[in-house]
LUMKE-404441 format. One line per field, with one value per residue: residue in one letter; x, y, z of N, C-alpha, C in turn. Coordinates in nm, 2 decimals, always signed. Atoms other than C-alpha are relative to their C-alpha. Layout:
type	A, ...
n.east	X, ...
n.north	Y, ...
n.up	Z, ...
ca.east	X, ...
ca.north	Y, ...
ca.up	Z, ...
c.east	X, ...
c.north	Y, ...
c.up	Z, ...
END
This chain:
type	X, X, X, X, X, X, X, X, X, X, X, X, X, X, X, X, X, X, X, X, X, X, X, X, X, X, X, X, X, X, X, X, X, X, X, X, X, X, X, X, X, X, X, X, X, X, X, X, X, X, X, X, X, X, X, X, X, X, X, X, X, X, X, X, X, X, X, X, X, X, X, X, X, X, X, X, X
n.east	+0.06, +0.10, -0.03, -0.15, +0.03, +0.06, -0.07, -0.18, -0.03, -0.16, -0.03, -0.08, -0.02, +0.02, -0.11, -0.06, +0.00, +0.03, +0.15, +0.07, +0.08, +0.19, -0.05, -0.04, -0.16, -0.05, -0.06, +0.01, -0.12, +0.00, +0.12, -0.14, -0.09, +0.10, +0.03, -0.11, -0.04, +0.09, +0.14, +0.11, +0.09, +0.11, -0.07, -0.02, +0.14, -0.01, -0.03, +0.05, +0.17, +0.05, -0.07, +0.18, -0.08, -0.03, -0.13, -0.12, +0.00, -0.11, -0.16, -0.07, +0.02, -0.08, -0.12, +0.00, +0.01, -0.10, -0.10, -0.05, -0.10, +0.00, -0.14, -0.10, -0.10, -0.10, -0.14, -0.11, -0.03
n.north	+0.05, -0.08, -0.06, -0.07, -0.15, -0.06, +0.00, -0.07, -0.13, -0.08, -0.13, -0.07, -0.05, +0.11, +0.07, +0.00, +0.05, +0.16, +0.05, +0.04, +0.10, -0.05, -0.20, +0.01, -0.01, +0.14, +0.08, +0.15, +0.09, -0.01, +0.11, +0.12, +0.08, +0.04, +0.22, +0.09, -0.03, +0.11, -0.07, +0.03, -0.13, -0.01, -0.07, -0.14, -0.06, -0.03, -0.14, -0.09, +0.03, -0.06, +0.09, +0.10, +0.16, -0.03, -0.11, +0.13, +0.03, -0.06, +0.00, +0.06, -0.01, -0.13, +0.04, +0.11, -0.09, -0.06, +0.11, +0.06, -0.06, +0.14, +0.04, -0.05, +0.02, -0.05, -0.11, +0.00, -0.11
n.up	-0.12, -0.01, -0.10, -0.01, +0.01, -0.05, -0.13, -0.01, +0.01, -0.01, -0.01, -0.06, -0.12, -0.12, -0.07, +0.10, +0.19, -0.06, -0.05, -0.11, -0.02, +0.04, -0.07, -0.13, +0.00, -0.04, +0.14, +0.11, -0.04, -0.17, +0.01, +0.02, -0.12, -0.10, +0.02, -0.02, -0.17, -0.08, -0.04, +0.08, +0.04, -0.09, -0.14, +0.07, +0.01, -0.16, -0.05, +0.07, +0.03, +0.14, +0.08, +0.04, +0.06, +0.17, +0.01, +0.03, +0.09, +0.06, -0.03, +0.07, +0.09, +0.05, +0.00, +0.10, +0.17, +0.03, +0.08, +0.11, +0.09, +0.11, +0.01, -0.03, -0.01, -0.10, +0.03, -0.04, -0.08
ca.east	-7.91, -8.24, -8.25, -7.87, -7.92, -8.16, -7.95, -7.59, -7.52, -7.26, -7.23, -6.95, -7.05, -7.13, -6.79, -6.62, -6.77, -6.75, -7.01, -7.27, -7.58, -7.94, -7.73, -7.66, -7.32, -7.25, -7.01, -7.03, -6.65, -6.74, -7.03, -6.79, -6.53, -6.80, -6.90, -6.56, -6.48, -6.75, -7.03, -7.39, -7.61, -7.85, -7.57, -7.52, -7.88, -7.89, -7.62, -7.74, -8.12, -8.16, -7.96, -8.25, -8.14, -8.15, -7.89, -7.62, -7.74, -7.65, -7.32, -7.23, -7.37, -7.22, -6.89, -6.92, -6.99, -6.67, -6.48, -6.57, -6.31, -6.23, -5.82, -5.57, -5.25, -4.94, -4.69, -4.35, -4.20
ca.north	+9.60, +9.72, +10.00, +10.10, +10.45, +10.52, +10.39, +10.52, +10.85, +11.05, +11.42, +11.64, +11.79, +11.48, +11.28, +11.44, +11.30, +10.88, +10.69, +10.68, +10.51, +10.76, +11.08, +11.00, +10.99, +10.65, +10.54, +10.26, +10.14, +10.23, +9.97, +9.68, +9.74, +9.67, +9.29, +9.24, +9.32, +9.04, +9.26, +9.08, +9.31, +9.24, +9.38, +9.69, +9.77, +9.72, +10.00, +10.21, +10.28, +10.50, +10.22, +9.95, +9.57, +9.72, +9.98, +9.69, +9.52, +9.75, +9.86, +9.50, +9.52, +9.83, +9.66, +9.35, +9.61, +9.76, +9.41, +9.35, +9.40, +9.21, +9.17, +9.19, +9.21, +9.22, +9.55, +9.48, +9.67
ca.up	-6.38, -6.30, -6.05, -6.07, -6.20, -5.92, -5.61, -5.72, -5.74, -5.87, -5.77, -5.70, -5.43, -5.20, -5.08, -5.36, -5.69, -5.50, -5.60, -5.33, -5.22, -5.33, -5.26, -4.94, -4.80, -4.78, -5.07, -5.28, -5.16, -4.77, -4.84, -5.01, -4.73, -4.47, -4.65, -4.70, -4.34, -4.26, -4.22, -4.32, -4.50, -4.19, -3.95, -4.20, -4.23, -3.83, -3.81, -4.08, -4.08, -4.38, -4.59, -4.78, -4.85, -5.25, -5.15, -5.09, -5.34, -5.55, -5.43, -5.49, -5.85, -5.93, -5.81, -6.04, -6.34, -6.26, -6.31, -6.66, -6.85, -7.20, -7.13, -6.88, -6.90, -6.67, -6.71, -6.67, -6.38
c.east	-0.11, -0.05, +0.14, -0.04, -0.09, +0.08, +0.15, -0.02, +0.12, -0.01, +0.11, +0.00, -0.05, +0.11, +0.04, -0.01, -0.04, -0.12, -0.09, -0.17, -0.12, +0.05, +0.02, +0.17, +0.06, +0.10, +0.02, +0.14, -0.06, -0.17, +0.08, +0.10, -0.04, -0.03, +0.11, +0.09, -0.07, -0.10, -0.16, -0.04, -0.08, +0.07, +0.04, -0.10, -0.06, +0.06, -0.05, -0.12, -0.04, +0.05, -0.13, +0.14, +0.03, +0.12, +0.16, +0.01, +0.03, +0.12, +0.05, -0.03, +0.08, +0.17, +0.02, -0.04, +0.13, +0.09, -0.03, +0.05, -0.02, +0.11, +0.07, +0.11, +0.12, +0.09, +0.12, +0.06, +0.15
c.north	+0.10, +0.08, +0.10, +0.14, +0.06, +0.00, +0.04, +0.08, +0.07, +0.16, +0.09, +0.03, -0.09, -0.08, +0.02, -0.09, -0.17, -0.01, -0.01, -0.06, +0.15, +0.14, -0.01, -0.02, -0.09, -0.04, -0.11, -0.07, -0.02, -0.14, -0.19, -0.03, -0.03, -0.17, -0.06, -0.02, -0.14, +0.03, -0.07, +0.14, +0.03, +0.09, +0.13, +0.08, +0.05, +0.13, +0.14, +0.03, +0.06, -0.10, -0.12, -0.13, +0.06, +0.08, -0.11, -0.07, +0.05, +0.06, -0.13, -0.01, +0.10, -0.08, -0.09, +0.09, +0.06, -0.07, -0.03, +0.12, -0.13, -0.06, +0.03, +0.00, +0.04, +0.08, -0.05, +0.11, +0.05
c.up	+0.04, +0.16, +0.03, +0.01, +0.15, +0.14, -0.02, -0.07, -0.03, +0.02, +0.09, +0.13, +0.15, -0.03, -0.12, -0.16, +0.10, -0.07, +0.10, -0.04, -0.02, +0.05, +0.11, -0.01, +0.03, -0.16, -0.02, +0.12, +0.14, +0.02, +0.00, +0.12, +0.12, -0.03, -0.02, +0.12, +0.06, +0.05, -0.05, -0.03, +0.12, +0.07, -0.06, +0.02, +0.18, +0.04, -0.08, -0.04, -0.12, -0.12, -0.03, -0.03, -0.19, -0.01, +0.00, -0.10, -0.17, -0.03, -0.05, -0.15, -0.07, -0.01, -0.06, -0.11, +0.00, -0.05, -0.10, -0.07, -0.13, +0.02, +0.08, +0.02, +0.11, -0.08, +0.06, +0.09, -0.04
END
């Protein structure tokens, strides 16, 4: 996805390694659990002013690159 690498970030020493959003301290999840909370991007971007429509848009891309998998199976407990 074009752009990825530049808006997610991985380094240790910001929120412990997390993915986040251009080095900033927003992480990827703390993004997700905001639209799955019922948040629009509009009402994200409203609370967060350093945050771009591309930065969400990435968070959710990042998070659809994490679900492919090729197989899953259930472990017996």
């Amino acid at each position: 996805m074009e752009g990825l690498p530049e808006r997610i970030t991985l380094d240790p020493g910001i929120c412990h390694g997390k993915p986040c959003i251009r080095g900033l301290r927003y992480p990827v999840e703390t993004l997700l659990e905001l639209l799955a909370g019922g948040m629009t991007i509009e009402e994200i971007l409203a609370d967060y002013e350093d945050l771009e429509r591309e930065d969400i848009l990435a968070a959710l891309s990042y998070a659809a690159r994490l679900t492919h998998v090729k197989r899953m199976e259930r472990i017996a407990a």
